[in-house]
Residue, then its C-alpha position, 0 to 999 in steps of 0.5 A: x481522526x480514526x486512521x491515526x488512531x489505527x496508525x498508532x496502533x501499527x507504530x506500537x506493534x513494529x516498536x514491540x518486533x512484532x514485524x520489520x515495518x509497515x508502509x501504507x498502500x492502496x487508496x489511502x496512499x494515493x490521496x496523500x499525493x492527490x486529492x482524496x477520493x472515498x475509501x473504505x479501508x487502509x492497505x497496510x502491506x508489512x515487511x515479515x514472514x508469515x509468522x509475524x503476519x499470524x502474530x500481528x493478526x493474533x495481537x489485534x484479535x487478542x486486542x479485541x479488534x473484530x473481522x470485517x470480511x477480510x479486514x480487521x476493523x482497527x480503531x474504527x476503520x478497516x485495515x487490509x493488511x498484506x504480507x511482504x511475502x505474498x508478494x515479491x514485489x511487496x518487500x522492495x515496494x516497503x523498504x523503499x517507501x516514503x517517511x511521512x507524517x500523517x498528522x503527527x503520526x510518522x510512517x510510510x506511504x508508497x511512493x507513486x511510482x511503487x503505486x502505480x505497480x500495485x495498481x498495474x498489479x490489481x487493474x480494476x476500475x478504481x485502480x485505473x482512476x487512481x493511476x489517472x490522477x498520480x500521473x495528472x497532478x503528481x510527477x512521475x519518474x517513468x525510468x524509476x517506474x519502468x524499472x520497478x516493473x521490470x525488476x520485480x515482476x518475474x512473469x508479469x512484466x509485459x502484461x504489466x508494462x502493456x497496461x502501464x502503456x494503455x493507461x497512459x494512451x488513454x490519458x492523453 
């Protein structure tokens, strides 16, 4: 499977220091909780400064992975990688993801809760049926979501919390 593979490759660069730690997001993320629905890339957000964002750019481009818009094509698939330090957010999302095992790969997803804020956060269409889903068929701690989005959103939280609340007027 192409996205272990990817994952591999993720594993060996946070046991080289290339940065902190890495948890998955996004799309791919959410079908661990759900069922699947069609993706074209992996969101990897990684814990680092922006130095360690160029560098794990610069390893995989020296690596011979190519561009692809504004991914990078990692072991045949697309990865969108996103630096804790864009947003503020991105870092408590990271440390408190989930250890999992895809395959016999260990890394971390973010918890529902942590992806319905970056979905709150990004708001489109898929985004939408994404958040749908986690609240259907997984169990969502709504203190622990209210929380995040109260905490780690300076500026951002009202309009977050109102979509949050039309989200789930439509959903029932």
């Amino acid at each position: 499977m192409k996205i272990i593979d990817a994952l591999k490759v993720f594993n060996r660069l946070k046991k080289k220091k290339v940065f902190e730690d890495y948890a998955v997001g996004g799309a791919m993320a959410v079908t661990y909780y759900v069922d699947a629905r069609a993706t074209r890339d992996l969101d990897i957000f990684l814990l680092t400064d922006n130095e360690g964002y160029d560098l794990t750019w610069r390893i995989l481009e020296e690596s011979g992975y190519e561009h692809l818009e504004d991914s990078i094509v990692v072991e045949g698939v697309p990865v969108d990688i996103v630096p804790s330090n864009q947003h503020p957010f991105y870092e408590q999302a990271i440390r408190n993801s989930k250890e999992v095992r895809i395959g016999d790969i260990p890394t971390k997803i973010f918890t529902p809760e942590y992806l319905i804020a970056t979905k709150l956060l990004s708001f489109r269409n898929k985004d939408k049926v994404d958040m749908y889903d986690l609240f259907k068929y997984k169990k969502i701690d709504m203190v622990k979501l209210e929380d995040i989005l109260s905490g780690g959103f300076e500026g951002e939280e009202k309009l977050l919390l109102k979509r949050l609340q039309r989200i789930l007027e439509e959903e029932d």
